[in-house]
C-alpha positions in Angstrom: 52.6 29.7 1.5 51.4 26.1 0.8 49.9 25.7 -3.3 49.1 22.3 -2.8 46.1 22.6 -0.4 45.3 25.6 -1.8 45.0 24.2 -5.2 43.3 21.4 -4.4 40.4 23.2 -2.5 40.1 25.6 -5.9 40.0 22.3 -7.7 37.3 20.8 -5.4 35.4 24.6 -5.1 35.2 24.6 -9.3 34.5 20.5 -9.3 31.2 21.0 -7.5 28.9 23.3 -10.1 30.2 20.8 -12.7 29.5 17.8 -11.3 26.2 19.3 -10.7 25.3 20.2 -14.0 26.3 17.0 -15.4 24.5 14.6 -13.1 20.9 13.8 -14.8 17.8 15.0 -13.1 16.0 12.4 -11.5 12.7 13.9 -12.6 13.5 13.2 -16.6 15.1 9.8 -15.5 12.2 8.7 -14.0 10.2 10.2 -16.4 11.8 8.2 -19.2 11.3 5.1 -16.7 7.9 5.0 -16.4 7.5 5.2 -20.0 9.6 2.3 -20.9 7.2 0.5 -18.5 4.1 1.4 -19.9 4.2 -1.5 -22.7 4.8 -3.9 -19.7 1.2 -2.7 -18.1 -0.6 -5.4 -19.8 1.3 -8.2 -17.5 -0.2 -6.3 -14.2 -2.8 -8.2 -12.3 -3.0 -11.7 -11.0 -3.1 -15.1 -13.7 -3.7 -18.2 -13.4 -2.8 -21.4 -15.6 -1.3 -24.6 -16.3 2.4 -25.5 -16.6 5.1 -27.3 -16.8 8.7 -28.1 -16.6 11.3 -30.4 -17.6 13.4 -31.6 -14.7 15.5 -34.6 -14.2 12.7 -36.2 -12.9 10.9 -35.9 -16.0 7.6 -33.6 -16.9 6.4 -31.8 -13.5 3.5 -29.8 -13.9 1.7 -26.9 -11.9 -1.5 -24.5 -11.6 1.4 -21.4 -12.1 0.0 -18.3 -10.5 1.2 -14.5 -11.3 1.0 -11.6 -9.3 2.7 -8.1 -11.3 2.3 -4.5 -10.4 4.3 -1.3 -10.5 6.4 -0.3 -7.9 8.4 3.3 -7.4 5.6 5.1 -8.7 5.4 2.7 -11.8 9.2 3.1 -12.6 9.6 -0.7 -12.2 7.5 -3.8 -12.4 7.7 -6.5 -9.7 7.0 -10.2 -10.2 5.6 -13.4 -8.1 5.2 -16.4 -9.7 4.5 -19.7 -7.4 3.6 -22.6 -8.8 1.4 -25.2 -7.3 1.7 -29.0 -6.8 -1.7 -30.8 -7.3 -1.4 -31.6 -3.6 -1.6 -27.5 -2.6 1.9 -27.1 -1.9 4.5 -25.2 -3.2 6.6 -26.5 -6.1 8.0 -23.3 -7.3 8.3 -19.9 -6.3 10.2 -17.0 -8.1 10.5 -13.1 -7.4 11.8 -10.6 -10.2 12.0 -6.9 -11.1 11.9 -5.4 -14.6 13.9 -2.1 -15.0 14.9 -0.1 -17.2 18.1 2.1 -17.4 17.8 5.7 -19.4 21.4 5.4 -20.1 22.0 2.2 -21.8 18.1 2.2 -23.3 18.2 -1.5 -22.1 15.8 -3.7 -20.2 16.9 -5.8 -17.2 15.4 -8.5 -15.6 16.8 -9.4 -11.7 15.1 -12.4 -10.5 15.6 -15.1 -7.8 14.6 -18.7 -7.7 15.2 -22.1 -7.0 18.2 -21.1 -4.8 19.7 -18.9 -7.9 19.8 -15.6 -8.6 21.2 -13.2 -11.5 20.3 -10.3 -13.5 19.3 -10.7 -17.5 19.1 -8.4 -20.6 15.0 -8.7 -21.1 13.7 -7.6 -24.7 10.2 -5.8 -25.1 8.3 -7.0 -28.1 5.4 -6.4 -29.4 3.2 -8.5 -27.4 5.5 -9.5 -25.1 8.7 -10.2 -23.8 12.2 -12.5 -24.5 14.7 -13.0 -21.9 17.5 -15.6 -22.1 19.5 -17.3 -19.3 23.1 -18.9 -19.6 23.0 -22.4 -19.2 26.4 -23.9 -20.3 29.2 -23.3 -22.5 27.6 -21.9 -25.9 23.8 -22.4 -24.7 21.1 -20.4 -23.4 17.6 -21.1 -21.9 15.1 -18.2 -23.8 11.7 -17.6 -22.3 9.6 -16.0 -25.0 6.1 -14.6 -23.5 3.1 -13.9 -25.5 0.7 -11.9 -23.2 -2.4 -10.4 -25.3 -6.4 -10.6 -25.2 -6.3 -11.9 -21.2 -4.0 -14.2 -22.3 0.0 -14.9 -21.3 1.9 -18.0 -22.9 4.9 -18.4 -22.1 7.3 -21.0 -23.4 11.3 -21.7 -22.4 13.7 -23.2 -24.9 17.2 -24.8 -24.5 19.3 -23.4 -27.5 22.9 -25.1 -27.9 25.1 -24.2 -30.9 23.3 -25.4 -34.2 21.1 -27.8 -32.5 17.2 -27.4 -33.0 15.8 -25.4 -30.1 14.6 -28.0 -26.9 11.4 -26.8 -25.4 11.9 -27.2 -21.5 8.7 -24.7 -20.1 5.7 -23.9 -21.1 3.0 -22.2 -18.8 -1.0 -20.4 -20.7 -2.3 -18.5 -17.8 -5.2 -16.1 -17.9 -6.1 -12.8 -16.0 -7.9 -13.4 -13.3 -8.3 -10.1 -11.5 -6.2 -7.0 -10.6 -4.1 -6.5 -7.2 -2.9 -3.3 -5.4 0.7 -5.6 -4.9 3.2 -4.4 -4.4 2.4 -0.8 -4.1 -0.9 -1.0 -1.9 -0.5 -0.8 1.7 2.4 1.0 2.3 4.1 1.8 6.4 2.7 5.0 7.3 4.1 7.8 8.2 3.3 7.3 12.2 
């Protein structure tokens, strides 16, 4: 008689019901989800505003546009920002997603642009939001966003050691109108 196999199909057989009973239901995680999300309501809609940047060029600045809506049945929020040259084209475009994990009780925010790409702790506030980016040994770039009364400031800040905070960004958009993105218009069925 062979144990071995034996054993390790009993061992698989009594695995199963408890790795059942310990994997969360995706109901309650969702659940818990969508109601980390609702304080991040007020950013959905399209804005509109001025901005600008430092870059090694100097002060570049745009007419930033936002578009923001839930997505997975409000269980995330997705991002588009472009900003526009005064000549109509492009100067910047950026795509993100804020989540949130039940587990950890933490915010993320994944976002692409400019070629780069990464995924950053985000912090709900009460009007708003703070992110932070690594930019060197011992530095950061934190975006702090004000969005209240139709209203969404956001400013970005180089912080290096002890050195007084370098403001790098600023964009004061408005609301400008709602948008079914990116949830409207889904592949049907047939």
């Amino acid at each position: 008689m062979h144990i071995a196999p034996i054993a390790a199909a009993l061992a698989l057989f009594l695995s199963a019901p408890l790795a059942a009973q310990t994997r969360p239901d995706p109901s309650a995680l969702l659940a818990a989800q969508r109601e980390a999300m609702a304080p991040l309501a007020r950013m959905d809609g399209i804005w509109r505003g001025p901005a600008w940047t430092i870059t090694p060029a100097g002060r570049h600045q745009v007419t930033q546009t936002e578009r923001i809506g839930p997505f997975l049945g409000g269980s995330v929020r997705v991002i588009e920002g472009r900003g526009y040259n005064a000549d109509g084209s492009v100067g910047f475009n950026a795509f993100g997603v804020i989540s949130f994990n039940p587990a950890t009780s933490r915010y993320s925010l994944t976002s692409w642009a400019q070629g780069y790409s990464g995924v950053f702790p985000l912090r709900v506030t009460a009007d708003g939001y703070v992110w932070e980016v690594p930019a060197g040994p011992g530095a950061v770039i934190r975006y702090t966003a004000t969005i209240r009364g139709g209203a969404w400031r956001e400013i970005g800040e180089r912080i290096a050691g002890e050195a007084p905070p370098v403001q790098m960004f600023e964009m004061n958009l408005r609301r400008v109108g709602d948008t079914g993105w990116p949830a409207a218009d889904p592949v049907p069925m047939r």
